[in-house]
Residue frames as a rotation matrix with the C-alpha (Angstrom) as fourth column:
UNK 1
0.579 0.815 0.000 0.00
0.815 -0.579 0.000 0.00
0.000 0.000 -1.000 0.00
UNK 2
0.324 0.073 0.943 0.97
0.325 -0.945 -0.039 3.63
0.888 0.319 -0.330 -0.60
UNK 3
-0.248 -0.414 -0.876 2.50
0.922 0.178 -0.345 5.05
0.298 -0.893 0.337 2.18
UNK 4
-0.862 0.319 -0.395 0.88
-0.286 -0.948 -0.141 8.98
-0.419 -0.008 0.908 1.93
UNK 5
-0.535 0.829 -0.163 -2.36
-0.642 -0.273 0.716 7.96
0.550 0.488 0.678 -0.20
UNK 6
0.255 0.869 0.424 -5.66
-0.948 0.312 -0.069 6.22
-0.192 -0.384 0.903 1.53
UNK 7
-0.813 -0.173 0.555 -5.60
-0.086 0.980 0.180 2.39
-0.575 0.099 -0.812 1.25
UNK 8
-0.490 0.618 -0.615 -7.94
-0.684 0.164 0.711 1.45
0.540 0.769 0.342 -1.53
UNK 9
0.374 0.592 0.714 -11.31
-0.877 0.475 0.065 -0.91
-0.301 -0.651 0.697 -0.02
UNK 10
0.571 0.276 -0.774 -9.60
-0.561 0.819 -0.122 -3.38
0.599 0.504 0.622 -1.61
UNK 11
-0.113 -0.837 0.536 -6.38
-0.497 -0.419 -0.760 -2.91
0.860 -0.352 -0.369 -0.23
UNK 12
-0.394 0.507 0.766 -8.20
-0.873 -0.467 -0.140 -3.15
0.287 -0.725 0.627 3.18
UNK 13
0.713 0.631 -0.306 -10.16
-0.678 0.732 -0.069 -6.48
0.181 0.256 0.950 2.59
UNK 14
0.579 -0.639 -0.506 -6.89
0.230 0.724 -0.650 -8.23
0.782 0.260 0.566 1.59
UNK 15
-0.288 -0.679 0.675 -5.44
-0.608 -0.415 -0.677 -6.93
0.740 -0.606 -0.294 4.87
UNK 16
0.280 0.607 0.744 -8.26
-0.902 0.432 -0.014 -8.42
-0.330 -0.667 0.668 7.16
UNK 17
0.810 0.527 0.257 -7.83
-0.582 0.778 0.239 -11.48
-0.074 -0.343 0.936 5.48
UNK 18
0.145 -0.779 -0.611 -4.66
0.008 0.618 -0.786 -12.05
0.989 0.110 0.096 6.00
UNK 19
-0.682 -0.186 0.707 -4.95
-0.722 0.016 -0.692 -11.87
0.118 -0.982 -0.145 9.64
UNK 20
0.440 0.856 0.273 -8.42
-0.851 0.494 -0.179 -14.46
-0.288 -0.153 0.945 9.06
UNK 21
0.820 -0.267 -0.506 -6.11
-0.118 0.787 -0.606 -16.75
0.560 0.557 0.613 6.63
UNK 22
-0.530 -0.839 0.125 -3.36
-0.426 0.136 -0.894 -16.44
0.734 -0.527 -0.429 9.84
UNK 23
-0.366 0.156 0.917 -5.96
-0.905 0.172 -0.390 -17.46
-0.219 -0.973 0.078 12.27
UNK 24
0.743 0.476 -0.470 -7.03
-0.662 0.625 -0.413 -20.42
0.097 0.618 0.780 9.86
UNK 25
0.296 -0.863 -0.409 -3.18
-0.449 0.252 -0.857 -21.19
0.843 0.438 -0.313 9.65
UNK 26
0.920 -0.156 -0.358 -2.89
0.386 0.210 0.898 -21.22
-0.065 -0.965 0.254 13.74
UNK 27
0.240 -0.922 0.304 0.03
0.855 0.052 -0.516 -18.74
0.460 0.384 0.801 12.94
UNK 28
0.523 0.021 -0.852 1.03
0.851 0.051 0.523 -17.25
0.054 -0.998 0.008 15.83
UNK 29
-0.337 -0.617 -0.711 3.47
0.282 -0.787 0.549 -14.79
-0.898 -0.016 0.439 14.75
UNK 30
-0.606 0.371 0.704 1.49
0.560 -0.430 0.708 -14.05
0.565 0.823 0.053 11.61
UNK 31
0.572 0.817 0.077 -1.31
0.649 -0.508 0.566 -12.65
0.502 -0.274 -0.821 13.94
UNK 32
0.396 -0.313 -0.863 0.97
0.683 -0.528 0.505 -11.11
-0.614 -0.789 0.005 16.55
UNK 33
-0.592 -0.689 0.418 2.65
0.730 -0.239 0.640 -9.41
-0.341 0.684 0.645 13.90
UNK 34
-0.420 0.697 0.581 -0.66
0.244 -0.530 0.812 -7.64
0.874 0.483 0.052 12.18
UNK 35
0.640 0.702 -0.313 -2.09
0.615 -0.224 0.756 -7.16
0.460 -0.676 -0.575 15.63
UNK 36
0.383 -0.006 0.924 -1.65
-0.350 -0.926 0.139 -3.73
0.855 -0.377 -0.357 17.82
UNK 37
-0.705 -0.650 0.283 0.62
-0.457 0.111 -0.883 -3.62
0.542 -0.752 -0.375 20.95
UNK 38
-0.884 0.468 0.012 -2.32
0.235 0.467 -0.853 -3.87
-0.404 -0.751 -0.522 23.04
UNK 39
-0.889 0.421 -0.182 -5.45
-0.178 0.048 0.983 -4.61
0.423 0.906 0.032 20.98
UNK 40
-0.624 0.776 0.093 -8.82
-0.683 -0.484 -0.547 -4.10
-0.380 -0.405 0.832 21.70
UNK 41
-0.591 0.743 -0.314 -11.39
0.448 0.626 0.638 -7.45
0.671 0.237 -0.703 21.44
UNK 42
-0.398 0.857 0.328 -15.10
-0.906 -0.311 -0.288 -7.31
-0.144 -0.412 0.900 21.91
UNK 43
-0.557 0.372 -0.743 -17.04
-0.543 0.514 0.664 -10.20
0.629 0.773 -0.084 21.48
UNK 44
0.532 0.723 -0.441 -19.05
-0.068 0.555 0.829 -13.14
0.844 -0.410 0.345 23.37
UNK 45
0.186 -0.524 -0.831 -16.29
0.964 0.261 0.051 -13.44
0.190 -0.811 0.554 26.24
UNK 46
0.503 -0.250 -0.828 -16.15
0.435 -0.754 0.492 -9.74
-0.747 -0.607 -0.271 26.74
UNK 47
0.891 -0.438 0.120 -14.05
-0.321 -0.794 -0.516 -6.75
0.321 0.421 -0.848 26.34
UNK 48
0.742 -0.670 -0.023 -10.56
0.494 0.523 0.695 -7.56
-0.453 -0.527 0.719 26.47
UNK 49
0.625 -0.592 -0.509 -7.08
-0.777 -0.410 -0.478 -5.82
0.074 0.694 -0.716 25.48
UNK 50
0.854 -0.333 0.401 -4.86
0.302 0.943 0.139 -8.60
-0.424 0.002 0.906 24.17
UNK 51
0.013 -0.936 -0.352 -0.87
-0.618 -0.284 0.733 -7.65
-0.786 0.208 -0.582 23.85
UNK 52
0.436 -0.297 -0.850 0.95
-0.896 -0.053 -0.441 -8.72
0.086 0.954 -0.289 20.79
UNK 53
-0.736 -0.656 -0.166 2.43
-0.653 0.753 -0.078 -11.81
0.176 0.051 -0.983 22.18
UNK 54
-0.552 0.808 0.205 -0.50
-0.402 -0.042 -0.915 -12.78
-0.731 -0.587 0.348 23.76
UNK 55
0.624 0.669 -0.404 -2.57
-0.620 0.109 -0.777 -12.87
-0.476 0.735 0.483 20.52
UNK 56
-0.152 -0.548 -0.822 0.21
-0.956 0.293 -0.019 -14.87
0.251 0.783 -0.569 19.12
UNK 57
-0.797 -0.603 0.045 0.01
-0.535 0.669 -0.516 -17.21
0.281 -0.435 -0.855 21.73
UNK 58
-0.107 0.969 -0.222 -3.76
-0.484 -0.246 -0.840 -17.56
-0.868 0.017 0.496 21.58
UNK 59
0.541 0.402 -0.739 -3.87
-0.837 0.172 -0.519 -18.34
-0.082 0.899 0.430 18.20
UNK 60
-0.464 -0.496 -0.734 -1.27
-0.590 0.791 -0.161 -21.50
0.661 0.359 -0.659 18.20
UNK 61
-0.940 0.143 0.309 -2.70
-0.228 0.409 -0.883 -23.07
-0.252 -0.901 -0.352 22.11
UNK 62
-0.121 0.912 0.392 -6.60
-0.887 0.077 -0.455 -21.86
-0.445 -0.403 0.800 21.57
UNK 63
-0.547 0.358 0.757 -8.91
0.165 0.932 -0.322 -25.15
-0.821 -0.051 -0.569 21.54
UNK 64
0.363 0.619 -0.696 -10.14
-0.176 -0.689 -0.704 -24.07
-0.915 0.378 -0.141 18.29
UNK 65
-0.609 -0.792 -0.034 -10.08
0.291 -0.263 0.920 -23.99
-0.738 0.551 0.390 14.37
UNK 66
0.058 0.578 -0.814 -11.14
-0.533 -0.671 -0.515 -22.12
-0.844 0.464 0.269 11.79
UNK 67
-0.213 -0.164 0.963 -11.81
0.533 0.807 0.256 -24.41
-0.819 0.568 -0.084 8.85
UNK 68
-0.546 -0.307 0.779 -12.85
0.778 -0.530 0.337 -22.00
0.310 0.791 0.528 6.55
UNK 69
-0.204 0.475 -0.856 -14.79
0.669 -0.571 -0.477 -17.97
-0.715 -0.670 -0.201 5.79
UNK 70
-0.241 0.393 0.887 -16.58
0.804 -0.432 0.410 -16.01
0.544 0.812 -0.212 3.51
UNK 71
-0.913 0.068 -0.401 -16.92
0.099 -0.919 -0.382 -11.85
-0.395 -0.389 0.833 3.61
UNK 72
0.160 0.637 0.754 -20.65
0.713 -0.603 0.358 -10.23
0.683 0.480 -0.550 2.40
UNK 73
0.600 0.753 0.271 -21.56
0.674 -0.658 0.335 -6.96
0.430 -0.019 -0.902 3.02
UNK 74
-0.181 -0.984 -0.001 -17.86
0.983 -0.181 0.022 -5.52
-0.021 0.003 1.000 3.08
UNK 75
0.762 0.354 0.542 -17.65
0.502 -0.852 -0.150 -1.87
0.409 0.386 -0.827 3.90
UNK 76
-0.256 -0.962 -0.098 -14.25
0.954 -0.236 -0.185 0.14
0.154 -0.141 0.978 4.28
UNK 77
0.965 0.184 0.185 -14.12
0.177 -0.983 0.055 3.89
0.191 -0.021 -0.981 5.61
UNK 78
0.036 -0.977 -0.210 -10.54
0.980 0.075 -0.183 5.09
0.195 -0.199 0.960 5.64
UNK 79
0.936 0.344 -0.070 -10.39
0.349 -0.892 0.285 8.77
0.036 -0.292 -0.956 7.53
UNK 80
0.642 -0.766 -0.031 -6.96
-0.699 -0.602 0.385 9.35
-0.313 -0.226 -0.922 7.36
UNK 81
0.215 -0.559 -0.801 -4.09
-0.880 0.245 -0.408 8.11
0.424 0.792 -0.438 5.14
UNK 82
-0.595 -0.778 -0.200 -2.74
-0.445 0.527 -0.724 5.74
0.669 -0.342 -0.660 7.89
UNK 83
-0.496 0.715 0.493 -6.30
-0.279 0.406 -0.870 4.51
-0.822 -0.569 -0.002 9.72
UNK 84
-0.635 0.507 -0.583 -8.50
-0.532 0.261 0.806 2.23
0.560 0.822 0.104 7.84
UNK 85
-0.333 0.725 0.602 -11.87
-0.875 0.000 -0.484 0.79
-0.351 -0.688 0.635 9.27
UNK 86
-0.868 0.015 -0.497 -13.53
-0.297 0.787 0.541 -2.59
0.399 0.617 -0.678 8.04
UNK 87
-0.656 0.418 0.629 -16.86
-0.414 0.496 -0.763 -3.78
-0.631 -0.761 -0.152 8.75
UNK 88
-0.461 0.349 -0.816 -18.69
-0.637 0.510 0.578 -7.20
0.618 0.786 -0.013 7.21
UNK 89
0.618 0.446 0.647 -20.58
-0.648 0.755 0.098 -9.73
-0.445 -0.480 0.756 7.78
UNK 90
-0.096 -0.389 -0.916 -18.96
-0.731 0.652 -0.200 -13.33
0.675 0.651 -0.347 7.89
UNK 91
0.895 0.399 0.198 -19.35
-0.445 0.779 0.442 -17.23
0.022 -0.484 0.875 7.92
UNK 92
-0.224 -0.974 0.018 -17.43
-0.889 0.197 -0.414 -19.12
0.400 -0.109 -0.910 9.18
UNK 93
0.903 0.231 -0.362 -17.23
-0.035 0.880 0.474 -22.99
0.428 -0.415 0.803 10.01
UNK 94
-0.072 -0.511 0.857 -15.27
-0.792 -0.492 -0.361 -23.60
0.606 -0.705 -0.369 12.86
UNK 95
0.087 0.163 -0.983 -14.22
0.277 0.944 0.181 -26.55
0.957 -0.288 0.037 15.03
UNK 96
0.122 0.156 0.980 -14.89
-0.851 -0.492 0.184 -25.54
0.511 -0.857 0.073 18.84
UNK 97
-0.078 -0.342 0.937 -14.01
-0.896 0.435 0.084 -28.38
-0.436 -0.833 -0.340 21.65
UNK 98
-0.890 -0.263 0.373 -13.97
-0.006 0.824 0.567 -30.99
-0.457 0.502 -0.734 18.75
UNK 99
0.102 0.703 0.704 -17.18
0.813 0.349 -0.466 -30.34
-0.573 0.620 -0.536 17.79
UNK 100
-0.472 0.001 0.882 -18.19
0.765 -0.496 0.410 -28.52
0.438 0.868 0.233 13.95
UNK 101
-0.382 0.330 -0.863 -19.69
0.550 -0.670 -0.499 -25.22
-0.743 -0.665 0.075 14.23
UNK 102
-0.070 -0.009 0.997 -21.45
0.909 -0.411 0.060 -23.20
0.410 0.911 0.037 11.98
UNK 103
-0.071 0.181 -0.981 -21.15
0.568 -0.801 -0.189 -19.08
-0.820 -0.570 -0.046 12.94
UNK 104
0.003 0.167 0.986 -22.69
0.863 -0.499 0.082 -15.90
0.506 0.850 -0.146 11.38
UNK 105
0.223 -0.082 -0.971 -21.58
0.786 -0.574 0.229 -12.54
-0.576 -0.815 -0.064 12.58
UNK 106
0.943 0.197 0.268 -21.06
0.260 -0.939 -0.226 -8.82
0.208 0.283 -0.936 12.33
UNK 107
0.128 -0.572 -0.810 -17.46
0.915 -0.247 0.319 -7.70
-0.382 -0.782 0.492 12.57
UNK 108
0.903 -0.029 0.429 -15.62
0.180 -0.880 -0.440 -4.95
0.391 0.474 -0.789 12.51
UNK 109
0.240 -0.958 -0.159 -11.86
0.970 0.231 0.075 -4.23
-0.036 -0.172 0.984 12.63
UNK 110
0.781 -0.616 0.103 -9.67
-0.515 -0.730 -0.449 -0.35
0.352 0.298 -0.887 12.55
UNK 111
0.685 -0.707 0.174 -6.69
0.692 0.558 -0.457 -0.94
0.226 0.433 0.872 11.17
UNK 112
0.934 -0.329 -0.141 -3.40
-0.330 -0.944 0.020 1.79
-0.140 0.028 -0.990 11.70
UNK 113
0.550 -0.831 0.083 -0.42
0.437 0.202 -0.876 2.17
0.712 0.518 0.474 9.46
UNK 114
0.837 -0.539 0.095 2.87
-0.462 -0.603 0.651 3.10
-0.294 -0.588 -0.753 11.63
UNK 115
0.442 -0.322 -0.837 6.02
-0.883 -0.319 -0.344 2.41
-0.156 0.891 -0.426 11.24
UNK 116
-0.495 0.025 0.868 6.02
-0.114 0.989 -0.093 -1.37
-0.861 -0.146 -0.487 11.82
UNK 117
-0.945 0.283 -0.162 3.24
-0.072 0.304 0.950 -1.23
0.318 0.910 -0.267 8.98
UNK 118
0.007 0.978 -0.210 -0.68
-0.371 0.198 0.907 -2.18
0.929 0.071 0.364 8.83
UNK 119
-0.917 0.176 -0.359 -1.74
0.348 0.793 -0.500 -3.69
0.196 -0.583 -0.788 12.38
UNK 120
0.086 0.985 0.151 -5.32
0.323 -0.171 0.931 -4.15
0.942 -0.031 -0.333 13.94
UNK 121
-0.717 -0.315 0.621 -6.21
-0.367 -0.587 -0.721 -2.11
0.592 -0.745 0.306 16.91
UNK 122
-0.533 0.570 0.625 -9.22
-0.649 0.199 -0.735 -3.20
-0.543 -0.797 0.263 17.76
UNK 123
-0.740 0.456 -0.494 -11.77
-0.325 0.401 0.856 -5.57
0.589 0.794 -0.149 16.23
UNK 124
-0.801 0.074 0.594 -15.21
-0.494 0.478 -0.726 -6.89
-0.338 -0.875 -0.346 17.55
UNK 125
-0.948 -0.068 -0.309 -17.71
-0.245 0.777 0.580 -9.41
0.201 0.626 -0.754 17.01
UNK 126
-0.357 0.832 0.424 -21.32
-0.683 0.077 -0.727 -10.05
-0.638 -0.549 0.541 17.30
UNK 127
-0.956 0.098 0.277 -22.94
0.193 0.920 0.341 -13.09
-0.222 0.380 -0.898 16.48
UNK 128
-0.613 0.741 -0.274 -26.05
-0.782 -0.619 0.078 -12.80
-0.112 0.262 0.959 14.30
UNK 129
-0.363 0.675 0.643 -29.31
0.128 0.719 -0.683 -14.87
-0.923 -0.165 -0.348 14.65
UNK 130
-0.943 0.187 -0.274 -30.12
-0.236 0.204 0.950 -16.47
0.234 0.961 -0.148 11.16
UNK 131
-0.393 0.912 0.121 -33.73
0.876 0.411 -0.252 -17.81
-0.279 0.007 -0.960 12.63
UNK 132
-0.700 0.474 0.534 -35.88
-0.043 -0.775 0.631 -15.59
0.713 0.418 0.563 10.33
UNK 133
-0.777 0.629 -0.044 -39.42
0.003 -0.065 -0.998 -14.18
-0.630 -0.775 0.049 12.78
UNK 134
-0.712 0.668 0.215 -42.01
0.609 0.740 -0.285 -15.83
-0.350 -0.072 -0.934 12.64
């Protein structure tokens, strides 16, 4: 990416998922790496800041894999050359204490260039009920 101009939405996209295709991998130092000193998670287990080693170590240990994921409804706001935003919806199948999983959710990620490069600062997650009402 440019290093003075916005990040194009693609640009963006292909950032996120290389941190999704590192947590797929169980690559520990691919995530630390793209993740913020001390990063900001939301999701079902809380609010949590998770350090850079941390998140590395997380991703190789957790009881968990990501088997595979799909973006819709991709939207990118970039407010400044070196901050980029991300929020989509995505599935994901997912192997949780041995058993399969299917999950649909809302995330959302802000990204900030420095001079390491591209890392995530914060990102959270909300799971979305597919049962259509009745």
């Amino acid at each position: 990416m440019n290093k003075h101009a916005n990040p194009t939405k693609d640009e963006v996209v292909a950032l996120e998922k290389s941190y999704w295709d590192a947590m797929k991998r169980k690559d520990g130092s691919a995530t630390a790496k793209l993740s913020g000193e001390n990063a900001l998670v939301a999701g079902t287990q809380g609010v949590m800041a998770i350090a850079k080693s941390k998140m590395g170590k997380m991703t190789e240990e957790g009881q968990w894999q990501l088997e595979s994921y799909s973006f819709d409804d991709v939207q990118v706001s970039t407010p400044a050359p070196d901050v980029a935003i991300i929020a989509y919806t995505v599935r994901q199948k997912v192997i949780m204490d041995g058993k399969p999983k299917d999950m649909h959710a809302a995330d959302i990620s802000t990204w900030i260039r420095g001079s390491s490069g591209w890392e995530c600062h914060a990102h959270s997650e909300t799971l979305l009920d597919d049962r259509k009402a009745a």
